[in-house]
ZANU-16806 format. One record per atom (N, C-alpha, C): residue number from 1; residue in one letter; chain; atom name; y, z, x. Coordinates in steps of 0.2 Angstrom, whole numbers, padded with zeros to 4 digits. Atoms other than C-alpha are relative to their C-alpha. Last residue first. Layout:
BEGIN
+------+------+-------+------+-------+-------+-------+
: resi : resn : chain : name :     v :     w :     u :
+------+------+-------+------+-------+-------+-------+
:  NUM :    A :     A :   CA :     Y :     Z :     X :
...
+------+------+-------+------+-------+-------+-------+
END
This chain:
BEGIN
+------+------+-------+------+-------+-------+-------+
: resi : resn : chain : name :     v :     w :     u :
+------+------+-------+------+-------+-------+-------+
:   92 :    X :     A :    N :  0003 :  0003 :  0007 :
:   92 :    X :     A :   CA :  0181 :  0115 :  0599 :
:   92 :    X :     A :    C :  0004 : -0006 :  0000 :
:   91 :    X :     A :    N : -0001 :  0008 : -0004 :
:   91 :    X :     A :   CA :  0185 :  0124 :  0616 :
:   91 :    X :     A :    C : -0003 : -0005 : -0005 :
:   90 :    X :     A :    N :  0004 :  0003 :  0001 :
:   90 :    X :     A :   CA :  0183 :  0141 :  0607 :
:   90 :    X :     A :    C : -0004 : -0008 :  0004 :
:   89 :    X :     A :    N :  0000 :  0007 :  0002 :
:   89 :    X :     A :   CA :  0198 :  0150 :  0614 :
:   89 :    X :     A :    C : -0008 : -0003 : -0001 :
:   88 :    X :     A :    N :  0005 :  0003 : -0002 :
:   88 :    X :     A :   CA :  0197 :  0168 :  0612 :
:   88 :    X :     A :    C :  0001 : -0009 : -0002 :
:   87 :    X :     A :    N :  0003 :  0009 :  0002 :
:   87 :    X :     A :   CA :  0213 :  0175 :  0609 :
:   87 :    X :     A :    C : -0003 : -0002 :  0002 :
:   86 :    X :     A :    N :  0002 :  0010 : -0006 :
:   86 :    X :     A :   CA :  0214 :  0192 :  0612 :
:   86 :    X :     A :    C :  0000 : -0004 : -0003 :
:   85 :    X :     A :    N :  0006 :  0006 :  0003 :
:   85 :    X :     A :   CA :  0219 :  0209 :  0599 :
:   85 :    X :     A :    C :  0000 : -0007 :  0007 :
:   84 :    X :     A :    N : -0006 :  0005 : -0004 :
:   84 :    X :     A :   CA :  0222 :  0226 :  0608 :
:   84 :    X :     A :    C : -0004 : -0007 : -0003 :
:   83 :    X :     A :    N :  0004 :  0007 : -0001 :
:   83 :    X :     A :   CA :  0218 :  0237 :  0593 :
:   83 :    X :     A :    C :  0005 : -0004 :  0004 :
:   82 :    X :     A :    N : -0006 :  0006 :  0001 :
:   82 :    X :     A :   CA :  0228 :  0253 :  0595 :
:   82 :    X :     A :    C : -0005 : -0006 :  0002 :
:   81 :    X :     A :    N : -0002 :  0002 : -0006 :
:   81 :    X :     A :   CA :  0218 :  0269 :  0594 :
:   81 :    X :     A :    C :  0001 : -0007 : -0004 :
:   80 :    X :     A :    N :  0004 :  0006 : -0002 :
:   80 :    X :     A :   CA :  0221 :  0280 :  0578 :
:   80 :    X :     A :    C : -0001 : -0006 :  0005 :
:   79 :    X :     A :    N :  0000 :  0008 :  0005 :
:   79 :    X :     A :   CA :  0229 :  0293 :  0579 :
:   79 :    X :     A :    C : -0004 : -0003 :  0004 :
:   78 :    X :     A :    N :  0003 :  0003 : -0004 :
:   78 :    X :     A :   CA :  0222 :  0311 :  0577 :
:   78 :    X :     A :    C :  0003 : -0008 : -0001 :
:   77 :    X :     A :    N :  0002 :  0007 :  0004 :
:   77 :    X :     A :   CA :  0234 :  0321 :  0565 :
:   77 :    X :     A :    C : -0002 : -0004 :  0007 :
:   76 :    X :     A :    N : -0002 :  0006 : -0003 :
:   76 :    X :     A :   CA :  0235 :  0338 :  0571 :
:   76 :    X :     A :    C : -0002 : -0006 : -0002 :
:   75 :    X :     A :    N :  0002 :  0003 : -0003 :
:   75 :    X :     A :   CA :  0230 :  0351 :  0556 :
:   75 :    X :     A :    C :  0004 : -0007 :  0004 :
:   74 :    X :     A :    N :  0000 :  0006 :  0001 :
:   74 :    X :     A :   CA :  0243 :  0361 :  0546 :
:   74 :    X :     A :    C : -0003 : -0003 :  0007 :
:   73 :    X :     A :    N :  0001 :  0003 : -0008 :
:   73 :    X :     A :   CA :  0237 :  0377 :  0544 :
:   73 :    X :     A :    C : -0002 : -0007 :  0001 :
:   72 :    X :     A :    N :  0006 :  0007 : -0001 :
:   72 :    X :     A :   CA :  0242 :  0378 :  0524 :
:   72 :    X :     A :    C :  0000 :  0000 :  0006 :
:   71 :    X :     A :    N : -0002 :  0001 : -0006 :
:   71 :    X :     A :   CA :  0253 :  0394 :  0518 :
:   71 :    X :     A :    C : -0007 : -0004 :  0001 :
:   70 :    X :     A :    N :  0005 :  0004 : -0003 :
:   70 :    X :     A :   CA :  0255 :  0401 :  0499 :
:   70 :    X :     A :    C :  0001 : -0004 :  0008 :
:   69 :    X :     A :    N :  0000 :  0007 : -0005 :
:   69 :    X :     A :   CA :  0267 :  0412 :  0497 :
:   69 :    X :     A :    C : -0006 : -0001 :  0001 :
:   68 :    X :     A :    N :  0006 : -0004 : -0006 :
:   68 :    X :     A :   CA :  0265 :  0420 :  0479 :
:   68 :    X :     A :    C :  0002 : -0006 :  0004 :
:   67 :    X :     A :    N : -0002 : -0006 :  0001 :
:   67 :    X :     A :   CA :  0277 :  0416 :  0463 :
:   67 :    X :     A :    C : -0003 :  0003 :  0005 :
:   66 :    X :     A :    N :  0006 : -0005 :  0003 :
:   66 :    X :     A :   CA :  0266 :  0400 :  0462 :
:   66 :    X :     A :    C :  0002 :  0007 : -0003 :
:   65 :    X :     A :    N : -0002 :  0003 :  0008 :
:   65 :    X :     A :   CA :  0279 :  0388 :  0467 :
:   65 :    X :     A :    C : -0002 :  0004 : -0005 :
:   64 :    X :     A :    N : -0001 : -0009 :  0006 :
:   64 :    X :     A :   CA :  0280 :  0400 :  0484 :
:   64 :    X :     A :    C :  0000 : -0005 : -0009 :
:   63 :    X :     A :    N : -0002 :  0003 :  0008 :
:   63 :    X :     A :   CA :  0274 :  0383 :  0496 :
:   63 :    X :     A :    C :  0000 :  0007 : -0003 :
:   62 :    X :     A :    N : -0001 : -0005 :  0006 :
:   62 :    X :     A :   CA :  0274 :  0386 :  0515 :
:   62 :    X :     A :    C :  0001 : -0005 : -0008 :
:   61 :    X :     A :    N : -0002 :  0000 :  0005 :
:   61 :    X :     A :   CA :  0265 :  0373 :  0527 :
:   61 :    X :     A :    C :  0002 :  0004 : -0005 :
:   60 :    X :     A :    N :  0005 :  0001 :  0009 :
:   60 :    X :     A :   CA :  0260 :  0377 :  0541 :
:   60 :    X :     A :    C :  0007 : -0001 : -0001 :
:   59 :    X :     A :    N :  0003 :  0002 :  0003 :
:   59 :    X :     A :   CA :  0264 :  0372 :  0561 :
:   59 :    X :     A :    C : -0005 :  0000 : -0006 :
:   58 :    X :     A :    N :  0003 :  0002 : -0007 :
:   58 :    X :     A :   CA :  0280 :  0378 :  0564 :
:   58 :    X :     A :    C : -0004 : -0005 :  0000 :
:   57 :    X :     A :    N : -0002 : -0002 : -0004 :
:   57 :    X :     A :   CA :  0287 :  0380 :  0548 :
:   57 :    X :     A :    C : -0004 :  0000 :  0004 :
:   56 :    X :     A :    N :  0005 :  0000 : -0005 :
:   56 :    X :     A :   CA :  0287 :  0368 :  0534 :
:   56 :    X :     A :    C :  0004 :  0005 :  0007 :
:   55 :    X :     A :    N : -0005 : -0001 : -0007 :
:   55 :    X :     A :   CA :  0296 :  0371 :  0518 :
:   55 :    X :     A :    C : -0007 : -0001 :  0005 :
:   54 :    X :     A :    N :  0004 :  0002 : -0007 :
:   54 :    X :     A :   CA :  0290 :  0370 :  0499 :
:   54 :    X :     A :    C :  0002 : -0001 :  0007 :
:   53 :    X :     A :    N :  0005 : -0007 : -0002 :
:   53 :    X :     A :   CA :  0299 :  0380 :  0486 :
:   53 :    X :     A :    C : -0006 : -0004 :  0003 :
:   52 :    X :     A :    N : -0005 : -0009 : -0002 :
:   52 :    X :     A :   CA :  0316 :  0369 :  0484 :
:   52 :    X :     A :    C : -0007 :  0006 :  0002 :
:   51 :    X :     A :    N :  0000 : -0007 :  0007 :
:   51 :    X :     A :   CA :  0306 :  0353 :  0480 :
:   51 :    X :     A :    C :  0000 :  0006 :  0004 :
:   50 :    X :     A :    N : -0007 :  0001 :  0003 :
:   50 :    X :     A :   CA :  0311 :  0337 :  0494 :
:   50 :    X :     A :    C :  0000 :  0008 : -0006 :
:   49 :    X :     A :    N : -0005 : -0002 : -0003 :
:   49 :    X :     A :   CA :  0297 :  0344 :  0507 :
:   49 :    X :     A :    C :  0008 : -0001 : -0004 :
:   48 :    X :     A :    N : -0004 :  0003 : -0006 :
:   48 :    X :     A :   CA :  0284 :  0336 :  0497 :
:   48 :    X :     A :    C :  0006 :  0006 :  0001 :
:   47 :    X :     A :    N : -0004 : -0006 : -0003 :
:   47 :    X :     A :   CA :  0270 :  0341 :  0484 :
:   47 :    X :     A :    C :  0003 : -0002 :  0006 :
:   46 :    X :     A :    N :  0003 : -0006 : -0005 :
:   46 :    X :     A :   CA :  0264 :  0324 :  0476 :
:   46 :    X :     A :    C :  0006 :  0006 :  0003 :
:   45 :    X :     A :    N : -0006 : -0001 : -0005 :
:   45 :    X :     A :   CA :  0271 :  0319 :  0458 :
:   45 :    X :     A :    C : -0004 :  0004 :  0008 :
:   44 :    X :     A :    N :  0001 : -0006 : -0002 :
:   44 :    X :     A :   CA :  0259 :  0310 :  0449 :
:   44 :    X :     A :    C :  0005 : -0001 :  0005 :
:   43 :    X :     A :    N : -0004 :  0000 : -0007 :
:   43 :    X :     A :   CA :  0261 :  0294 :  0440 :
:   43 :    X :     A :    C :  0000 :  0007 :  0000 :
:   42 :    X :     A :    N : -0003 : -0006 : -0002 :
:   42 :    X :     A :   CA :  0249 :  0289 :  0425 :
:   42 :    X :     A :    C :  0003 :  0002 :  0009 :
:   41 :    X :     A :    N :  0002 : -0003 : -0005 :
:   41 :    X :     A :   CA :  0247 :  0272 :  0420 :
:   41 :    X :     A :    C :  0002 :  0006 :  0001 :
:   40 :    X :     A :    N : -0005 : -0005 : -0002 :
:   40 :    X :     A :   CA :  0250 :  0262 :  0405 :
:   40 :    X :     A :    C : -0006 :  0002 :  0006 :
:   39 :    X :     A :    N :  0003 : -0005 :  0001 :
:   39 :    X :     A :   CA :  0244 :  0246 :  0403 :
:   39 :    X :     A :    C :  0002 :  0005 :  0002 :
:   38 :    X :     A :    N : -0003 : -0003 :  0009 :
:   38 :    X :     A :   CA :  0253 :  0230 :  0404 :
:   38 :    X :     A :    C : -0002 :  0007 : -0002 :
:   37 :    X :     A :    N :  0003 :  0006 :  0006 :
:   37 :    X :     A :   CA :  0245 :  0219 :  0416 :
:   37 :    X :     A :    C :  0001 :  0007 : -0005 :
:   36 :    X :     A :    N : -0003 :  0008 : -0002 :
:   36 :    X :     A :   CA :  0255 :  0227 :  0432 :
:   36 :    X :     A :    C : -0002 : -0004 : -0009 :
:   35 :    X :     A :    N :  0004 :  0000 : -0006 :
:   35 :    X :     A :   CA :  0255 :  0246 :  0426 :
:   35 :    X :     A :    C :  0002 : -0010 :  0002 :
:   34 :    X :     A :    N :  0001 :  0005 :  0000 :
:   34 :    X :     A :   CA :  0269 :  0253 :  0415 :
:   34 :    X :     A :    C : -0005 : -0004 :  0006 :
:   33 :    X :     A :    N : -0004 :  0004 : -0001 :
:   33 :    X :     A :   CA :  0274 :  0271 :  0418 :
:   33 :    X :     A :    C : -0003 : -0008 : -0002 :
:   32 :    X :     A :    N :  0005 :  0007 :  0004 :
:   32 :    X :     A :   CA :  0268 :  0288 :  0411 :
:   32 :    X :     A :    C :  0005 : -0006 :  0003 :
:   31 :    X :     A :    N : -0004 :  0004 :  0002 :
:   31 :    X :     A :   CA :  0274 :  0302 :  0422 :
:   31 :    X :     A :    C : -0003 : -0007 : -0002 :
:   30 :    X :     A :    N :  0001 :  0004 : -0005 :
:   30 :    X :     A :   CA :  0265 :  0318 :  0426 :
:   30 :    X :     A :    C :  0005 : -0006 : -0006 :
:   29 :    X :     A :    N :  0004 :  0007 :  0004 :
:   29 :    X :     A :   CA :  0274 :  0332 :  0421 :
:   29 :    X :     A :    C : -0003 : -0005 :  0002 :
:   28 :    X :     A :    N : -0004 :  0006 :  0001 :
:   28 :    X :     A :   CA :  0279 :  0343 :  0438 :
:   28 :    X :     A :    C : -0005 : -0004 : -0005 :
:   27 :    X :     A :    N : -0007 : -0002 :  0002 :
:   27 :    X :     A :   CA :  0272 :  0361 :  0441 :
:   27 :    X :     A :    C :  0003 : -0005 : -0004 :
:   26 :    X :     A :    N :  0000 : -0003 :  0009 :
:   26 :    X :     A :   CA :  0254 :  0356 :  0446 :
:   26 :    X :     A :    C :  0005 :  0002 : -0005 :
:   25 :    X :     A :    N : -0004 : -0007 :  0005 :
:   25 :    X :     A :   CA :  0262 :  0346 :  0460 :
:   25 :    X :     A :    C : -0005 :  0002 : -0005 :
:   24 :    X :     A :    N : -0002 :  0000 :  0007 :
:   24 :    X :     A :   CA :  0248 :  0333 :  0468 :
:   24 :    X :     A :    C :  0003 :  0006 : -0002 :
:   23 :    X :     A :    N :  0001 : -0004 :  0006 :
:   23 :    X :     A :   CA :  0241 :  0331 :  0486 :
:   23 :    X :     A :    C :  0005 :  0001 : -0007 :
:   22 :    X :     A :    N : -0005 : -0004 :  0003 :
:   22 :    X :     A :   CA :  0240 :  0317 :  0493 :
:   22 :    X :     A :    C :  0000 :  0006 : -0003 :
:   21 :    X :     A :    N : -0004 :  0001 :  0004 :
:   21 :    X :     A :   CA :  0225 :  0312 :  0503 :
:   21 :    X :     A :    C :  0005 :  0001 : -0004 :
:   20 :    X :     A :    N : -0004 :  0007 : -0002 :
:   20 :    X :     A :   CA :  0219 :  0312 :  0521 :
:   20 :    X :     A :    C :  0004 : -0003 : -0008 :
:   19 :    X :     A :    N :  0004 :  0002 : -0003 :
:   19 :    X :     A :   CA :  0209 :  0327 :  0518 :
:   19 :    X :     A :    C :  0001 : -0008 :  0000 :
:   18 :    X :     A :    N :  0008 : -0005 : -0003 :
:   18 :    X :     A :   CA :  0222 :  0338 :  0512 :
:   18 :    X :     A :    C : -0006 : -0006 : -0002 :
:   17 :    X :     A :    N :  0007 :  0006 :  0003 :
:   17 :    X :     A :   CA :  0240 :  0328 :  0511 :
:   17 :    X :     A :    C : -0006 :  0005 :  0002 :
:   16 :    X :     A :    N :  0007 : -0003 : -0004 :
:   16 :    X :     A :   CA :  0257 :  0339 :  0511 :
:   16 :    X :     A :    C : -0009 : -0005 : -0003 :
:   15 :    X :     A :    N :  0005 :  0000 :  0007 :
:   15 :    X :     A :   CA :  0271 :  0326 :  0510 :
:   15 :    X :     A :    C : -0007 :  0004 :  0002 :
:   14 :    X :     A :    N :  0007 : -0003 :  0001 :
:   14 :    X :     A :   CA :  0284 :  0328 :  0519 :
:   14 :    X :     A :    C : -0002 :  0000 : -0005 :
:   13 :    X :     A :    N :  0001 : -0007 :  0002 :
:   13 :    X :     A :   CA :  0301 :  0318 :  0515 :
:   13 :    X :     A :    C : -0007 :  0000 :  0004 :
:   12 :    X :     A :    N :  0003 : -0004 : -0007 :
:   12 :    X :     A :   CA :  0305 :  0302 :  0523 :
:   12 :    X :     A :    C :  0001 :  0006 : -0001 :
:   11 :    X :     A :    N : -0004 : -0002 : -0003 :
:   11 :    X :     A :   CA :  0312 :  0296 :  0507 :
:   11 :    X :     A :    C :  0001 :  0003 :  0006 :
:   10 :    X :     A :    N : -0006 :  0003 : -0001 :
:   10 :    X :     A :   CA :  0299 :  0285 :  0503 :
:   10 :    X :     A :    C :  0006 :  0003 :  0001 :
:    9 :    X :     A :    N : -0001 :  0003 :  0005 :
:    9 :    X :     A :   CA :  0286 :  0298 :  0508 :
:    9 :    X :     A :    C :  0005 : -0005 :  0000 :
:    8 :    X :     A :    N : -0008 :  0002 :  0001 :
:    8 :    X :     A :   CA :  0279 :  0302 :  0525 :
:    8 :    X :     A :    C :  0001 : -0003 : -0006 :
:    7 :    X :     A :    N : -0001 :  0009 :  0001 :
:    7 :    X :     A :   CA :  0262 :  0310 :  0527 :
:    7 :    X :     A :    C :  0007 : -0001 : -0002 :
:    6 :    X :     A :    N : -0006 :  0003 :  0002 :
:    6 :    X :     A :   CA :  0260 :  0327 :  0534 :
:    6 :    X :     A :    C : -0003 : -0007 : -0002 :
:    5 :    X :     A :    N : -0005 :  0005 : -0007 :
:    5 :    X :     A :   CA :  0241 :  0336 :  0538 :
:    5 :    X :     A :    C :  0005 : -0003 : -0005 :
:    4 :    X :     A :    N : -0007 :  0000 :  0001 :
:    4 :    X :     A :   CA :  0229 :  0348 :  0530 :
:    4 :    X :     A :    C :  0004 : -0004 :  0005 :
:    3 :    X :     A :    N : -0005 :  0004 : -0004 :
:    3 :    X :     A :   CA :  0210 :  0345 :  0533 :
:    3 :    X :     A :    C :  0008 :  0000 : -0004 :
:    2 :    X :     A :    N : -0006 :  0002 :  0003 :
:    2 :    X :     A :   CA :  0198 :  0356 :  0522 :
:    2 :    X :     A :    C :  0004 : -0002 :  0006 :
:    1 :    X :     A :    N : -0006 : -0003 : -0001 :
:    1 :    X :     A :   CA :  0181 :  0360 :  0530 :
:    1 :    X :     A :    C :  0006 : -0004 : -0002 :
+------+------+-------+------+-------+-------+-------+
END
């Protein structure tokens, strides 16, 4: 079963992610960028709340990029329990 849930971009936009990962515009070129050792790399644009034909209403997703609304029932994000860390003294 498909998982739809937010994630936050660097502009604290929405970003719709399906199954914990990004998902990608098909709309938008991808962008060719320089990697660390020199190498080109491709840049994808994920579908976020900054492009005029995605929106979130209640709990879905709308996108019309298509010319058709599209609509995502966006699953609750379970969080993850909070590791209590200790200090275990060794006596060494």
């Amino acid at each position: 079963m498909t998982k739809y849930t937010l994630g936050v971009g660097q502009a604290k936009e929405s970003i719709l992610e399906i199954n914990g990962l990004q998902s990608v515009c098909p709309f938008v070129s991808a962008i060719p960028v320089q990697g660390q050792m020199g190498q080109v790399q491709i840049m994808r644009l994920p579908c976020s709340t900054l492009c005029p034909h995605a929106s979130i209403y209640g709990e879905t997703y709308l996108m019309t990029c298509s010319g058709n609304l599209l609509t995502f029932k966006l699953d609750k994000e379970e969080e993850e329990p909070k590791f209590e860390g200790k200090v275990i003294h060794l006596g060494i």
